[in-house]
C-alpha positions as a Markdown table, in Angstrom:
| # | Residue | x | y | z |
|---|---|---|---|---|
| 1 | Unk | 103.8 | -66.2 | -94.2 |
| 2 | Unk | 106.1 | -66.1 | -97.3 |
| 3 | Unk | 109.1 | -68.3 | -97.6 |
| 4 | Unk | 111.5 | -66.0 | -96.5 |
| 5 | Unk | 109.9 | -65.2 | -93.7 |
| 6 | Unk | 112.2 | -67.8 | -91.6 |
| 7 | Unk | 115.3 | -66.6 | -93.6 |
| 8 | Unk | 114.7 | -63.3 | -92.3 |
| 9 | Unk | 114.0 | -63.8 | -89.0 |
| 10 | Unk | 117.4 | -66.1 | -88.9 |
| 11 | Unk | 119.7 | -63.1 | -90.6 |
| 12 | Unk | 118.4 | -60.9 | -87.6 |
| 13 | Unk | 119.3 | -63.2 | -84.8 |
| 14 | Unk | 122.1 | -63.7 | -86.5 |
| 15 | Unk | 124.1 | -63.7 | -82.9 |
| 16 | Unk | 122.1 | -66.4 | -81.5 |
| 17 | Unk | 121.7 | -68.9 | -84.6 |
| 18 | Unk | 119.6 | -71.6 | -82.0 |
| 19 | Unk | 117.4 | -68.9 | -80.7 |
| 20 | Unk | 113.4 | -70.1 | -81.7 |
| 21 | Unk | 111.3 | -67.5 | -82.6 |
| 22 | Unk | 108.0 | -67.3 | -80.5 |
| 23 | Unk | 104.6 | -67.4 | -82.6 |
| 24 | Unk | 101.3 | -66.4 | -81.1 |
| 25 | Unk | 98.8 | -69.4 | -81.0 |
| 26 | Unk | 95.5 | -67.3 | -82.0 |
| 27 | Unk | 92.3 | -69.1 | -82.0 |
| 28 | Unk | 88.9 | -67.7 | -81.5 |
| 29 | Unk | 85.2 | -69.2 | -81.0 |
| 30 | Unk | 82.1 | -68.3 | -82.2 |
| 31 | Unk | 80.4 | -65.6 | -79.8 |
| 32 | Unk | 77.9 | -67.5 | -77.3 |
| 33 | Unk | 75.3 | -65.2 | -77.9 |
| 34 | Unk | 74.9 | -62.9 | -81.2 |
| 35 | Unk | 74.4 | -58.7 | -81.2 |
| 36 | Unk | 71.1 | -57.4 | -82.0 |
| 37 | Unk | 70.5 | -54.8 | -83.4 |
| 38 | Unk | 70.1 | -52.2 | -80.7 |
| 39 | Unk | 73.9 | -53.1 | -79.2 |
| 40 | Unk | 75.1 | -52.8 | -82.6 |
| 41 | Unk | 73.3 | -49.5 | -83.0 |
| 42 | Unk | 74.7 | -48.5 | -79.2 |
| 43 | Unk | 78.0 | -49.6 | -79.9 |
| 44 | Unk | 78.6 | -47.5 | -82.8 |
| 45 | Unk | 77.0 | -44.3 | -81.6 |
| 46 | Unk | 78.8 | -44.4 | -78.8 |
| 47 | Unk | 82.5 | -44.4 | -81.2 |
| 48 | Unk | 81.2 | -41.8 | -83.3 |
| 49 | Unk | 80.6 | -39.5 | -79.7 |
| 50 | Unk | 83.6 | -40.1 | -77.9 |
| 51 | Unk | 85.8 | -40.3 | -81.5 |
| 52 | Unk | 84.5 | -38.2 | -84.0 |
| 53 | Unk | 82.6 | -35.7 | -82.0 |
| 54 | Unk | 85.7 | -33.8 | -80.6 |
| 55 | Unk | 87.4 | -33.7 | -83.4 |
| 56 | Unk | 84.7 | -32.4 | -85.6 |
| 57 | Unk | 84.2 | -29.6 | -83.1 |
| 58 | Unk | 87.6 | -28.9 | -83.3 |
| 59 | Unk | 88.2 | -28.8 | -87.0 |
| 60 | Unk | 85.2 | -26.4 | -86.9 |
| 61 | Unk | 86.3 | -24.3 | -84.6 |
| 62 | Unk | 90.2 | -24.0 | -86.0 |
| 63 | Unk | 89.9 | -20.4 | -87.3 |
| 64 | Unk | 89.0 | -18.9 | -83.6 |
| 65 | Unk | 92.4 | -21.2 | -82.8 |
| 66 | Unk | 94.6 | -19.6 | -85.5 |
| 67 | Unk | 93.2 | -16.0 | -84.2 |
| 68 | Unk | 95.7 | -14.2 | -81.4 |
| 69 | Unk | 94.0 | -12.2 | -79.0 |
């Protein structure tokens, strides 16, 4: 966070000059066990069916889309 950050946040709760910002406490671990390969492999094929599949199929069928009947 820059410097200004707190000056910021202050000029927009300008109405309540004692009210404390909350801040997220984020902390993470190490996993307990790591991917292989095969999850990794799952994992990804799986995004690219359920993301990129549809819209691929749409992009390629746009022209029968744009078409009145």
């Amino acid at each position: 966070m820059s410097v200004l950050t707190p000056l910021l946040l202050r000029g927009l709760t300008g109405s309540a000059p004692g009210l404390m910002v909350p801040r997220a406490q984020v902390h993470s671990k190490p996993p307990r066990e790591q991917l292989g390969v095969g999850e990794i492999a799952i994992g990804l094929t799986s995004c690219f069916i359920c993301c990129l599949l549809p819209a691929g199929w749409v992009l390629s069928h746009l022209e029968s889309y744009k078409k009145r009947d």
